[in-house]
LUMZA-170498 format. One record per residue (C-alpha): residue number from 1; chain; residue in one letter; x negated, y, z negated. Coordinates in steps of 0.02 Angstrom, whole numbers, plus 50000, padded with zeros to 5 digits. Each point is the difference from the previous one (the first is absolute). Layout:
+-----+-----+------+-------+-------+-------+
: seq : mol : type :    px :    py :    pz :
+-----+-----+------+-------+-------+-------+
: NUM :   A :    A :     X :     Y :     Z :
...
+-----+-----+------+-------+-------+-------+
This chain:
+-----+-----+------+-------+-------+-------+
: seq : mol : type :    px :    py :    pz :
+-----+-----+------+-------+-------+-------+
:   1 :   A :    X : 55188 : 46670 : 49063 :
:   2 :   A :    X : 49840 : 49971 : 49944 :
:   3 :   A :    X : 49895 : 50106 : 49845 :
:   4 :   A :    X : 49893 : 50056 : 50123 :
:   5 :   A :    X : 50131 : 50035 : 50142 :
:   6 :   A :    X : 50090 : 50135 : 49867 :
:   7 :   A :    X : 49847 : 50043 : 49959 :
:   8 :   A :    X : 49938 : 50034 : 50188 :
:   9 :   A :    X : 50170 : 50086 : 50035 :
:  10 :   A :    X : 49989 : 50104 : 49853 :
:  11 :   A :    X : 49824 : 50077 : 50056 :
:  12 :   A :    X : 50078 : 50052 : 50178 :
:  13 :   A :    X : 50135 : 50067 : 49892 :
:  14 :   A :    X : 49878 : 50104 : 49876 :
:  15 :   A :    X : 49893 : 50046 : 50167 :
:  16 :   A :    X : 50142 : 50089 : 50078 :
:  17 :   A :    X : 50040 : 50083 : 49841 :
:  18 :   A :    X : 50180 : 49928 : 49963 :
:  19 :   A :    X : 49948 : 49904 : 49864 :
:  20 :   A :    X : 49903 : 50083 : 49851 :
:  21 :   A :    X : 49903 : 49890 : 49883 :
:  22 :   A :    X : 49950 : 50033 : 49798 :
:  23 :   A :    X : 49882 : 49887 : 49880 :
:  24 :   A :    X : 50065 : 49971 : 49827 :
:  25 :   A :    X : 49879 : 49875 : 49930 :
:  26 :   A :    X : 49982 : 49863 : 50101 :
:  27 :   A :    X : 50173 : 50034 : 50107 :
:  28 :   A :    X : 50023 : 50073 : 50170 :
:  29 :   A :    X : 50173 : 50086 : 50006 :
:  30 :   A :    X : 50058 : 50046 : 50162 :
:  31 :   A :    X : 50128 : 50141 : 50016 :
:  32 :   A :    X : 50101 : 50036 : 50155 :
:  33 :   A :    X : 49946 : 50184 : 50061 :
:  34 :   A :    X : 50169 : 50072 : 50106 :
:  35 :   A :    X : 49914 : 50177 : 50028 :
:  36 :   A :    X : 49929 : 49934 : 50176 :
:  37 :   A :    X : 50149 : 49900 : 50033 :
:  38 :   A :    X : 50094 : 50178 : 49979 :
:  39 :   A :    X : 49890 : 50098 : 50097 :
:  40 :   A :    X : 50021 : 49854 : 50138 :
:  41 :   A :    X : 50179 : 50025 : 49970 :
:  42 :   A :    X : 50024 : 50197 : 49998 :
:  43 :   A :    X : 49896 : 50014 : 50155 :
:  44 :   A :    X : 50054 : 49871 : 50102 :
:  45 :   A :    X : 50132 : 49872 : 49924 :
:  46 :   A :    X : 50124 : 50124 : 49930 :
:  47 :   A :    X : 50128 : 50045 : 50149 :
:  48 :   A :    X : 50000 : 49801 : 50055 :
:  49 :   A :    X : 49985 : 49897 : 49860 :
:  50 :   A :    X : 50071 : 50052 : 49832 :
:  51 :   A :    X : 50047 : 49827 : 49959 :
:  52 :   A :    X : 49837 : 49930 : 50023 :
:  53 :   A :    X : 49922 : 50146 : 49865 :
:  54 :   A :    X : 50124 : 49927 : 49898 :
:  55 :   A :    X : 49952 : 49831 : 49997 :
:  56 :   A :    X : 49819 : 50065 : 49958 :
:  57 :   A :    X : 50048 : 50098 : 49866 :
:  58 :   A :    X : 50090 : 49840 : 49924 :
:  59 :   A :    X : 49831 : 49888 : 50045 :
:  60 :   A :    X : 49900 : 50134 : 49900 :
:  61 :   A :    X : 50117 : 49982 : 49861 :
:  62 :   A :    X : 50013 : 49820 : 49984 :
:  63 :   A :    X : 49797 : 49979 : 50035 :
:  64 :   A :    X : 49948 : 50139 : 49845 :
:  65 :   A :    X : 49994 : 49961 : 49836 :
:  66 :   A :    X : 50146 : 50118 : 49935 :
:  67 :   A :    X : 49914 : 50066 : 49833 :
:  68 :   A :    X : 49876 : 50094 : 50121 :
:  69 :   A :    X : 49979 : 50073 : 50192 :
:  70 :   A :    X : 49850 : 50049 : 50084 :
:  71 :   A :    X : 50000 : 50122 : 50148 :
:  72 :   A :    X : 49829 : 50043 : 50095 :
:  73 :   A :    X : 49981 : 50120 : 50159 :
:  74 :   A :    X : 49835 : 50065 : 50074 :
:  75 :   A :    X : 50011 : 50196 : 50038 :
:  76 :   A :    X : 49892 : 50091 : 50082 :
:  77 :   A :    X : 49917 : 50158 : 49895 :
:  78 :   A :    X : 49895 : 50007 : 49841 :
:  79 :   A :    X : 50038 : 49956 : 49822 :
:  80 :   A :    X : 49997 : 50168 : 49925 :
:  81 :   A :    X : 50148 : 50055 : 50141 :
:  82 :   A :    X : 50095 : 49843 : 49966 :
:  83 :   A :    X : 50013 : 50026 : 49815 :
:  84 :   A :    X : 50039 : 50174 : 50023 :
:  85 :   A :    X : 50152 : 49931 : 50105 :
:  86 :   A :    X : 50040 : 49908 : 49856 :
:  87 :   A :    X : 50009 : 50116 : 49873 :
:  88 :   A :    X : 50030 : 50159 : 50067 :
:  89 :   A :    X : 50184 : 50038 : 49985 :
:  90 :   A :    X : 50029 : 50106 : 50170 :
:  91 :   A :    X : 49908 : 49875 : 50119 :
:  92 :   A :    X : 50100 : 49833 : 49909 :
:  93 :   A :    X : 50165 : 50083 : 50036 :
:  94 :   A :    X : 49956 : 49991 : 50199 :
:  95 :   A :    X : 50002 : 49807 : 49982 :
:  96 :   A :    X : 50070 : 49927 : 49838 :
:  97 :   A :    X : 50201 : 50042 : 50052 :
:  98 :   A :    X : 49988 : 50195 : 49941 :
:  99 :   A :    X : 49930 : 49961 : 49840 :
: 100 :   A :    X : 49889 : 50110 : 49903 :
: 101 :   A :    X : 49892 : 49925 : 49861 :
: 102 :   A :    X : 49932 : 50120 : 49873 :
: 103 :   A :    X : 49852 : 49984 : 49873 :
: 104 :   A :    X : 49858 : 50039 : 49940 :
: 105 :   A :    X : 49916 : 49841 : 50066 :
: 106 :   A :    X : 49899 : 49954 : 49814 :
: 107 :   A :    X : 49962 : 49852 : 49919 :
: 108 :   A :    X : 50164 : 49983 : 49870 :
: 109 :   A :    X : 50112 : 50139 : 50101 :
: 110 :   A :    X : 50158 : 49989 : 50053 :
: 111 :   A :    X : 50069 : 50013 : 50156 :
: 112 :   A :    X : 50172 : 50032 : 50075 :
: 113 :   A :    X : 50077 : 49963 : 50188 :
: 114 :   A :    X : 50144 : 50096 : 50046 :
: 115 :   A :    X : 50103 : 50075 : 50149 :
: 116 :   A :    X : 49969 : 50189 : 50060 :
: 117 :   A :    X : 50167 : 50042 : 49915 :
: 118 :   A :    X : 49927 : 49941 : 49823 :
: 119 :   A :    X : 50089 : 49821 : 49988 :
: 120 :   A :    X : 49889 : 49897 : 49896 :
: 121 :   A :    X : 49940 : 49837 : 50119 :
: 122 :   A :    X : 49885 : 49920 : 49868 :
: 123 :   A :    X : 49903 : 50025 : 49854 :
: 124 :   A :    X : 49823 : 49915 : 49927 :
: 125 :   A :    X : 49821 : 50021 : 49938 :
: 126 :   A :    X : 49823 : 49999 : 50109 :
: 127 :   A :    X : 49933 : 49870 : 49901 :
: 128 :   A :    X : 49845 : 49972 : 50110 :
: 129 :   A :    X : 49945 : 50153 : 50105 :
: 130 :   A :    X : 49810 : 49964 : 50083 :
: 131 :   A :    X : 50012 : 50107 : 50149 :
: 132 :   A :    X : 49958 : 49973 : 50147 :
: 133 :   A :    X : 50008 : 49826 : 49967 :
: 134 :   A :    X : 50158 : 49932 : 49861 :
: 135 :   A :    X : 50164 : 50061 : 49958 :
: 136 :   A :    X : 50115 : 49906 : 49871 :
: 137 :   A :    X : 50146 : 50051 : 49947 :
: 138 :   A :    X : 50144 : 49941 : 49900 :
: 139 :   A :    X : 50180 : 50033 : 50067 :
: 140 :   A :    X : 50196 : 50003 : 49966 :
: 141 :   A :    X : 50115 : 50028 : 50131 :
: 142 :   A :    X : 50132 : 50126 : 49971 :
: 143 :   A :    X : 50103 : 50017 : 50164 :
: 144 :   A :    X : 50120 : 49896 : 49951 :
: 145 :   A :    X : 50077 : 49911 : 49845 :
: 146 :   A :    X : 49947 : 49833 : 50079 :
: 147 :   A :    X : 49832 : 50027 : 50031 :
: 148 :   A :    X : 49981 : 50097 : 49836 :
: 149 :   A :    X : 50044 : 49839 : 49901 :
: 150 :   A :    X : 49843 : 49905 : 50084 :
: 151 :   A :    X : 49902 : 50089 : 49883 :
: 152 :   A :    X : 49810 : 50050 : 50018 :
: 153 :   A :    X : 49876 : 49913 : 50137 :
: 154 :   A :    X : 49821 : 50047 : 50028 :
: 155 :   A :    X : 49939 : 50061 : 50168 :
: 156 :   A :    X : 49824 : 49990 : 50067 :
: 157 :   A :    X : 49919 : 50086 : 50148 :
: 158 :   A :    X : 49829 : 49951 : 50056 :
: 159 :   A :    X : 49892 : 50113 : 50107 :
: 160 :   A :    X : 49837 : 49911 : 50091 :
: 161 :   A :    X : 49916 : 50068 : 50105 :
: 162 :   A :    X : 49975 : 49894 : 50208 :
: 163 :   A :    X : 49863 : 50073 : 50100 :
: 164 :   A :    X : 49984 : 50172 : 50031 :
: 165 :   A :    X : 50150 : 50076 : 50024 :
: 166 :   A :    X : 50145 : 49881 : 49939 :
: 167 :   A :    X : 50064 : 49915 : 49833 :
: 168 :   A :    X : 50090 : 49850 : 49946 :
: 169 :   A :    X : 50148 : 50029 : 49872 :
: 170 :   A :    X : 50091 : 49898 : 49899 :
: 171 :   A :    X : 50143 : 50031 : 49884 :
: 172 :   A :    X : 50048 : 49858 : 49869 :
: 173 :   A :    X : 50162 : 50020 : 49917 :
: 174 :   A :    X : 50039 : 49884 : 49856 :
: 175 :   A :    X : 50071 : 49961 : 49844 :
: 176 :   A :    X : 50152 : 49988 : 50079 :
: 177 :   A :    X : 50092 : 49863 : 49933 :
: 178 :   A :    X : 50081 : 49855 : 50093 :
: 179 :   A :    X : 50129 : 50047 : 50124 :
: 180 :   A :    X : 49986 : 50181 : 49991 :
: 181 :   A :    X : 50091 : 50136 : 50089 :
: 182 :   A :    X : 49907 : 50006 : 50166 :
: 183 :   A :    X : 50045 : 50190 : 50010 :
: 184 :   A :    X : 49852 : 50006 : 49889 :
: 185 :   A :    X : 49883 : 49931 : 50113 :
: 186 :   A :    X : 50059 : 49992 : 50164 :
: 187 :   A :    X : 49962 : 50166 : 50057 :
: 188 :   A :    X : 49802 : 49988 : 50002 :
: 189 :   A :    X : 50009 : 49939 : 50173 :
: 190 :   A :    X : 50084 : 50169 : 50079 :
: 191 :   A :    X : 49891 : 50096 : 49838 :
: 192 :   A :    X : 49837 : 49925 : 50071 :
: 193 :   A :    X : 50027 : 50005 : 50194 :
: 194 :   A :    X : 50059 : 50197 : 49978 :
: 195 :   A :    X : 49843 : 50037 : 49899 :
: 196 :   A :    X : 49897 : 49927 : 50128 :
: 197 :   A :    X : 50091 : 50092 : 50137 :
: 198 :   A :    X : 49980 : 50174 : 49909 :
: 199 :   A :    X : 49813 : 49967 : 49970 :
: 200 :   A :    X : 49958 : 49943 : 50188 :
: 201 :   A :    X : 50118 : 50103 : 50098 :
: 202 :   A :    X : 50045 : 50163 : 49890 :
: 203 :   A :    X : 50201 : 49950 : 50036 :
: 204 :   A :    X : 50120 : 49919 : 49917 :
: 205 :   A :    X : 50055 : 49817 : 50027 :
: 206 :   A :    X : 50182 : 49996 : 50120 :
: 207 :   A :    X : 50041 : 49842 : 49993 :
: 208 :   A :    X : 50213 : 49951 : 49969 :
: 209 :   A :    X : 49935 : 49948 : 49842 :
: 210 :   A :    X : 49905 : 50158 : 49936 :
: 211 :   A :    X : 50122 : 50100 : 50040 :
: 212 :   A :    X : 50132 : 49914 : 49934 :
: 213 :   A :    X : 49905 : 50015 : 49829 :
: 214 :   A :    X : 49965 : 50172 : 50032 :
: 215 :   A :    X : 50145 : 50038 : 50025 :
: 216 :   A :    X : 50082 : 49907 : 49846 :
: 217 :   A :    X : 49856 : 50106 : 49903 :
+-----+-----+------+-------+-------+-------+
């Protein structure tokens, strides 16, 4: 192909929201975004095609640049309600797997994500908190000896505000090094798509692959 033919194909790509794009300098990095491929495939693919979600999944991994992955979803309802769903402990619980995430929410704090019976998820600090707006946050995985030894990665969620009454978000996770566990990462998809399905609907996302999630929570 031709510059321009990527370049054209990329554009119909970015337009339809599977691709997401970030400057650095005088680059334009292109990242894979699989949160509309999964809401494509929990609403309409899942009961026919598993294999095919596979192959996606393994496209998105080969296309990103493993040191960091960028998720975006548009949601319909204000920024001040979708940070609250962020940060507020009992309304996270209803769409990250069960989890409750406790903290004061302060520039420097602490924070802690853990399961209703007091099993400790994952630890870090709020390193940026601008709300409604940015959230970044270091993290270390702690529900399981292999994840733990990844060490700490940073987490970003972006809040901007689309019209009147809807918002785009975007959660960066990186400083993950090369080749790292995907159980640290490869949960945003469900995470995001159950977030937006609280928010829009009031109920929780029922998909085989929530629940199976939910129910390992």
């Amino acid at each position: 192909m031709t510059r321009f033919g990527v370049m054209k194909h990329l554009r119909i790509l970015e337009d339809a929201g599977l691709v997401v794009t970030r400057r650095r300098g005088r680059e334009k990095l292109h990242f894979l975004n699989p949160v509309p491929i999964r809401l494509v495939h929990d609403r309409w693919v899942s009961k026919y095609a598993e294999p095919w979600a596979a192959g996606l999944s393994e496209l998105k991994s080969r296309l990103e640049n493993p040191m960091e992955k960028v998720f975006e979803i548009y949601i319909k309802t204000t920024p001040e309600r979708l940070w609250q769903a962020i940060t507020d402990s009992e309304i996270r619980s209803k769409y990250q797997f069960g989890s409750k995430v406790t903290s004061d929410w302060s520039g420097g704090s602490r924070f802690e994500m853990g399961t209703p019976n007091g099993t400790l998820l994952g630890e870090g600090v709020n390193l940026e908190v601008d709300p409604p707006r940015r959230l970044v946050q270091s993290m270390v995985a702690l529900w399981g000896e292999d994840v733990k030894s990844e060490g700490t990665s940073r987490i970003t969620w972006e809040i901007e505000p689309v019209g009147d009454d809807s918002c785009c978000l975007t959660v960066t996770h990186d400083q993950l090094r090369e080749g790292a566990n995907e159980q640290l990462y490869g949960g945003w998809p469900m995470i995001l798509s159950g977030l937006k399905t609280w928010l829009e609907t009031g109920e929780l996302l029922t998909t085989p692959g929530s629940l199976m999630y939910a129910n390992q929570g």
